[in-house]
C-alpha positions in Angstrom: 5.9 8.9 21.7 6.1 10.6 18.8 4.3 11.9 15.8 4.7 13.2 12.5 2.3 14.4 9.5 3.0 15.0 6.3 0.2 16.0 3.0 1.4 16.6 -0.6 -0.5 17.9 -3.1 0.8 15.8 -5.7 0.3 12.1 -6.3 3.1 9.9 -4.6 5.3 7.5 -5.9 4.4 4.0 -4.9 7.6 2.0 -5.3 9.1 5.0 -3.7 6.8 4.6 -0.8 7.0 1.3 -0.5 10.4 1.4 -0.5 9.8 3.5 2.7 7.8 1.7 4.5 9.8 -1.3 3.9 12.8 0.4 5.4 15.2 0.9 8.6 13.1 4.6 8.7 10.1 3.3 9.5 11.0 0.5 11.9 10.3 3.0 14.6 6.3 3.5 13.6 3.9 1.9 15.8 0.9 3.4 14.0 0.3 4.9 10.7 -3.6 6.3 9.1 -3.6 8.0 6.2 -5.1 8.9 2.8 -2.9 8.3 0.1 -2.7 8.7 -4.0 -0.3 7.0 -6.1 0.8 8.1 -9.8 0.4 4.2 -10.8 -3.0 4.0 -9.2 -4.8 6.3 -11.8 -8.0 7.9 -9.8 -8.1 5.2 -7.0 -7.4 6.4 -3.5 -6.1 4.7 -0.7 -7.1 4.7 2.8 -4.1 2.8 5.0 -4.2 2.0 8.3 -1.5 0.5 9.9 -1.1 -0.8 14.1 2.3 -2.8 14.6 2.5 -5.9 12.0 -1.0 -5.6 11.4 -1.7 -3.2 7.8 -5.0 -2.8 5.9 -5.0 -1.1 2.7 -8.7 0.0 0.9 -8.9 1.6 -2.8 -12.1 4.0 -3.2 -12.2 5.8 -6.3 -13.4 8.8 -4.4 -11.1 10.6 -1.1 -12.6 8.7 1.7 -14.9 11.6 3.9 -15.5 13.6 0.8 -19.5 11.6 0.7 -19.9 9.9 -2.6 -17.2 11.0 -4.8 -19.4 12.8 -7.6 -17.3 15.9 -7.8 -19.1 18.3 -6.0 -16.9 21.4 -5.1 -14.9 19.6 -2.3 -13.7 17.3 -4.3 -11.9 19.7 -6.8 -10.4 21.4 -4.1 -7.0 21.3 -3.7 -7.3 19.9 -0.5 -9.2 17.1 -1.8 -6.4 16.0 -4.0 -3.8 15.7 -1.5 -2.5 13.0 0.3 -2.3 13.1 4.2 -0.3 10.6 6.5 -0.2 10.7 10.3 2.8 8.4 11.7 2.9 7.5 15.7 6.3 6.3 16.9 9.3 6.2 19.5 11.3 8.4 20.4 13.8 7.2 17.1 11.0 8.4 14.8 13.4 10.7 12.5 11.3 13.0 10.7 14.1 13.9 8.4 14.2 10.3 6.5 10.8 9.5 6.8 9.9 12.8 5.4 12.0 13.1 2.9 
């Protein structure tokens, strides 16, 4: 097995990601967990979990660990803003297209 992070500061593209996950690239993941925002979701953030077919996506309009989202000082941190993704795979997980 396999694994791969990635965070980014700056909001992610949705259709871009979807177009991702959706693809050839990602075939390989077994397992995905991450915290994730989207330009086109405004200040929503979205927790995704993901085990084989099975995917659960939950929008919180605070970054899930951060307590109750009232903007206390970990919350404007930087690190509070990003977006973190974990991906488990096989051996075929290519880190170059998926990370792209």
């Amino acid at each position: 097995l396999r694994s791969l992070a990635f965070s980014s500061s700056a909001p992610l593209s949705l259709p871009a990601f979807e177009a991702l996950r959706t693809s050839a690239a990602w075939a390989p993941v077994l397992r995905a967990k991450g915290f994730l925002r989207f330009a086109e979701c405004g200040s929503y953030w979205l927790t995704l979990q993901m085990c084989g077919p099975r995917l659960e996506v939950t929008a919180t309009r605070h970054r899930p660990g951060s307590g109750s989202g009232g903007g206390g000082e970990a919350e404007r941190s930087s690190e509070a803003r990003s977006s973190e993704l974990v991906l488990i795979g096989g051996r075929r997980l290519d880190e170059g297209r998926l990370l792209e």
